[in-house]
C-alpha positions in Angstrom: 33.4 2.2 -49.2 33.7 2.9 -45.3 32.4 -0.2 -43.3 30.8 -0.5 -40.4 32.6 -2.7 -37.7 31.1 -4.4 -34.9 32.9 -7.1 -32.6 31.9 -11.1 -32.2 33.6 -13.8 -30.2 36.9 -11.2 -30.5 36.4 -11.3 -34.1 36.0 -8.2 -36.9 32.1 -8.4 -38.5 31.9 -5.7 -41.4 28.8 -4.5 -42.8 27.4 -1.0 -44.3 24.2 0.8 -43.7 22.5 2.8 -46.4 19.5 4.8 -46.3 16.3 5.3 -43.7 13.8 3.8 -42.8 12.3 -0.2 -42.0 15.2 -2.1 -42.3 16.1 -4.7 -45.0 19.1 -7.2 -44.4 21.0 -8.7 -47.4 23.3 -11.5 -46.8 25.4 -12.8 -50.0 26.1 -15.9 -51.4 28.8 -18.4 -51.6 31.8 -17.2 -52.0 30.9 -13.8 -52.1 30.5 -10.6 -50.0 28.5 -7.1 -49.4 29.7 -5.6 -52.8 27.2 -8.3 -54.5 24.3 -5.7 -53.7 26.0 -2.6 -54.8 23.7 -1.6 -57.6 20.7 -4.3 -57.1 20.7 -2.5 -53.1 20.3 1.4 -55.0 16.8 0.7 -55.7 15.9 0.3 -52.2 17.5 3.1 -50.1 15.6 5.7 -51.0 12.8 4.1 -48.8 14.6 1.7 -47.2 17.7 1.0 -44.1 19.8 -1.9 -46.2 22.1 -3.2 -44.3 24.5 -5.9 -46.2 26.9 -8.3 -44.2 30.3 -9.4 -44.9 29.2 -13.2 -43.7 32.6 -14.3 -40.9 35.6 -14.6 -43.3 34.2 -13.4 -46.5 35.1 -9.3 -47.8 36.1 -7.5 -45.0 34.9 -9.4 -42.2 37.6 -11.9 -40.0 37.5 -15.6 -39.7 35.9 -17.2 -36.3 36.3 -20.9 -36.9 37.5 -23.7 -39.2 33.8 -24.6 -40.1 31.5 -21.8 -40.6 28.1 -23.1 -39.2 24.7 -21.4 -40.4 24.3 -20.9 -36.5 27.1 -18.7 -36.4 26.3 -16.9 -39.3 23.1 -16.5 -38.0 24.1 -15.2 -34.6 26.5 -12.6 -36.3 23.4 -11.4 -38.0 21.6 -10.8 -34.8 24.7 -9.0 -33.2 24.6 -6.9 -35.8 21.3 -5.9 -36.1 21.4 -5.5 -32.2 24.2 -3.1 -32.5 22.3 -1.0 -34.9 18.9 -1.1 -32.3 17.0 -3.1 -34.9 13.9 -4.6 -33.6 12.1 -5.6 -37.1 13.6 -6.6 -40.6 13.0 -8.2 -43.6 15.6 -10.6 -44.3 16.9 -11.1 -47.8 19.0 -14.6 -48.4 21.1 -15.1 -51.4 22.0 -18.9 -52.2 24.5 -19.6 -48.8 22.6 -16.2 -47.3 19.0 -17.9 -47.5 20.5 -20.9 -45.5 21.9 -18.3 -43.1 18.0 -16.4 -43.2 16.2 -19.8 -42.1 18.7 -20.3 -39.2 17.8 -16.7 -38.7 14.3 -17.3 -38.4 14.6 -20.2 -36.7 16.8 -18.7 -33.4 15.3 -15.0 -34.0 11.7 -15.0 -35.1 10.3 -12.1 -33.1 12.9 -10.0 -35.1 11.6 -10.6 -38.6 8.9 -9.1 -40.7 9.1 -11.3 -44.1 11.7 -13.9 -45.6 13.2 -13.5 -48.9 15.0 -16.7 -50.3 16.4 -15.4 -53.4 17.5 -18.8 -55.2 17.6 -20.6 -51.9 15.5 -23.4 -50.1 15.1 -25.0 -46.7 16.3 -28.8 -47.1 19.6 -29.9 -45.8 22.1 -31.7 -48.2 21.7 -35.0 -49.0 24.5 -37.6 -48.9 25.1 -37.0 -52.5 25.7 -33.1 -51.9 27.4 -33.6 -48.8 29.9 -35.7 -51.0 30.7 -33.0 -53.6 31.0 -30.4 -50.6 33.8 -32.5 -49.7 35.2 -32.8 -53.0 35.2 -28.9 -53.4 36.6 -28.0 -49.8 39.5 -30.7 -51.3 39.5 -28.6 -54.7 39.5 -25.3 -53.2 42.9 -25.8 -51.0 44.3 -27.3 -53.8 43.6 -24.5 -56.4 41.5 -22.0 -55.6 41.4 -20.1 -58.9 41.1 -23.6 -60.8 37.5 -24.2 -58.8 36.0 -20.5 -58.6 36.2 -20.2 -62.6 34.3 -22.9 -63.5 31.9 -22.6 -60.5 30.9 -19.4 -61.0 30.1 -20.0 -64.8 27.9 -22.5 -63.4 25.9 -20.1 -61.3 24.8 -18.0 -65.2 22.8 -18.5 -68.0 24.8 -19.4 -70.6 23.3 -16.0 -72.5 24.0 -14.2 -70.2 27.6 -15.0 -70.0 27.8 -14.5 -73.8 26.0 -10.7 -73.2 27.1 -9.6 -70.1 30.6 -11.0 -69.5 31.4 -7.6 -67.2 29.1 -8.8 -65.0 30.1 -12.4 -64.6 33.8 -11.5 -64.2 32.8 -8.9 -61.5 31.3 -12.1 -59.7 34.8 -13.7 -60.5 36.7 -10.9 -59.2 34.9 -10.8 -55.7 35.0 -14.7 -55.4 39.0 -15.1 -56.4 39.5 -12.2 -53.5 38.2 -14.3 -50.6 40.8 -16.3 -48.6 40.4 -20.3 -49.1 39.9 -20.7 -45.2 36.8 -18.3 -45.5 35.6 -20.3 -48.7 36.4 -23.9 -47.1 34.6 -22.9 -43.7 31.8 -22.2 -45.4 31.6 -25.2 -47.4 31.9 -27.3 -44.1 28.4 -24.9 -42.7 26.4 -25.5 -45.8 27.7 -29.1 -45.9 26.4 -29.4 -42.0 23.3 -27.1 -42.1 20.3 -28.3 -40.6 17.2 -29.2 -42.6 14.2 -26.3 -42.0 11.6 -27.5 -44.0 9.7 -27.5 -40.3 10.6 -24.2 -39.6 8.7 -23.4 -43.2 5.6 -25.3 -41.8 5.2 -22.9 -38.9 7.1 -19.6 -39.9 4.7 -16.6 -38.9 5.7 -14.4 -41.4 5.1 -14.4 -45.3 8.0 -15.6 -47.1 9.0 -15.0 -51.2 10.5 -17.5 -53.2 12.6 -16.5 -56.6 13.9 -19.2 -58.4 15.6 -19.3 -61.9 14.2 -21.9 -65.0 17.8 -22.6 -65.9 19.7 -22.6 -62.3 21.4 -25.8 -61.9 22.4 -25.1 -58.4 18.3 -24.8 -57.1 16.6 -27.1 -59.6 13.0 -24.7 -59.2 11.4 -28.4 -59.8 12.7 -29.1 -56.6 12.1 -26.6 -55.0 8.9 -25.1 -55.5 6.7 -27.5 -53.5 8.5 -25.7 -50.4 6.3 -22.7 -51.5 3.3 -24.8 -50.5 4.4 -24.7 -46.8 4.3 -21.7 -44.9 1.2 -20.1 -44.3 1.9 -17.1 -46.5 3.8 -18.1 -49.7 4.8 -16.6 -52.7 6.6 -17.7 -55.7 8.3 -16.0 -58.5 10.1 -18.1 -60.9 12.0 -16.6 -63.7 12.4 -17.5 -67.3 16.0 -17.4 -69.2 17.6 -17.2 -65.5 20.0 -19.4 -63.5 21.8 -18.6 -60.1 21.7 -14.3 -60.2 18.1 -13.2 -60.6 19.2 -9.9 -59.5 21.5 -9.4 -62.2 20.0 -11.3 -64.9 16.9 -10.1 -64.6 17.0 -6.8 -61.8 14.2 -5.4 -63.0 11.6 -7.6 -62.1 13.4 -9.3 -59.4 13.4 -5.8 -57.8 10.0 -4.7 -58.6 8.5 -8.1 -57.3 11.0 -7.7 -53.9 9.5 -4.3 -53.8 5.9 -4.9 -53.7 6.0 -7.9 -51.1 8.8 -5.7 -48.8 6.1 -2.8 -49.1 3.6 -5.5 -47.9 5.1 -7.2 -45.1 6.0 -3.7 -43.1 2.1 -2.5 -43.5 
């Protein structure tokens, strides 16, 4: 697929653009890149500009530094939708990409137009987490392949493994090709990420919440009260779905991103 390239702090940021029109963002998860989207994204370019991100040192984009902060992340974002003379966007955050949309809203709030944290929240880690992101980055430069197996099994259903194993090893496949400084940088930014359960108190514009019943990464018991904050919430939360709603269930995931997208730009 030919990439887009745009410059940052001397450093190669990769993205693509599909379709016209308002302008939706889609930022991956952890460890993952842009080729996450590649059929969930088909459903929206026929209306829509999608533009999805390689985050710094994930798919084709270059490392910047040892610890990649949500800051960064998020100011790459803006660089790149400043290159492409975007004013508005909706911003859609998988997992790690939701912690890189509330920096996002936080530093750039004129720019958005809605906030979609697809099996994401807004509180920082707690000691406990903070603990295990340690033990991973430790994992990860000690066997890459050894940690990304298990820990993307972890992210699905365990029906869904069983029915769709294509899919899960696709996951695998992007995830075993990112280089372990890109995956331990961006341990070290989610380990150190600020908490923006404020910023969901006073956030202008609506924001979605889709959580899965049987994610053990974002416990929706958790993490539905945050859907109480901002002053336009909404909520979808999916049965017999962990850590992919828009593979395990694409359907309504993308009908229900649809409707509120359609919304937000009236």
């Amino acid at each position: 697929m030919l990439m887009n390239v745009v410059s940052f702090q001397n450093h190669k940021i990769s993205y693509t653009v599909d379709g016209q029109g308002e302008c939706i963002v889609l930022l991956h998860g952890f460890p993952m890149d842009h080729r996450v989207w590649a059929d969930f994204k088909s459903s929206f370019t026929p209306r829509f500009k999608v533009i999805s991100i390689d985050l710094p040192g994930f798919g084709q984009s270059e490392m910047i530094h040892k610890n990649h902060s949500m800051t960064l992340m998020a100011e790459v974002v803006n660089v790149v939708l400043t290159t492409e003379k975007i004013e508005k966007c909706m911003l859609l955050g998988h997992s790690m990409g939701g912690y890189v949309s509330l920096e996002f809203a936080s530093q750039f709030p004129e720019m958005l137009k809605g906030l979609i944290l697809l099996h994401s929240q807004a509180a920082a880690d707690d000691e406990n987490a903070r603990t295990n992101r340690d033990t991973s980055i430790e994992a990860v430069k000690e066997n890459k392949t050894a940690y990304i197996n298990p820990f993307i099994n972890g992210l699905f259903s365990d029906g869904f493994i069983a029915n769709q194993p294509d899919s899960v090893n696709f996951i695998k496949e992007i995830s075993h090709s990112q280089e372990v400084e890109a995956i331990v940088a961006a341990l070290a930014g989610m380990r150190d990420r600020a908490d923006q359960t404020d910023l969901l108190k006073r956030i202008q514009v609506p924001v979605l919440f889709i959580l899965g019943k049987e994610d053990k990464r974002m416990p929706y018991i958790k993490i539905m009260s945050q859907a109480a904050l901002p002053a336009h919430a909404e909520l979808l939360i999916l049965d017999k779905v962990a850590h992919f709603g828009f593979m395990e269930n694409p359907q309504i995931v993308g009908m229900t991103i649809g409707q509120f997208i359609e919304k937000c730009f009236q």
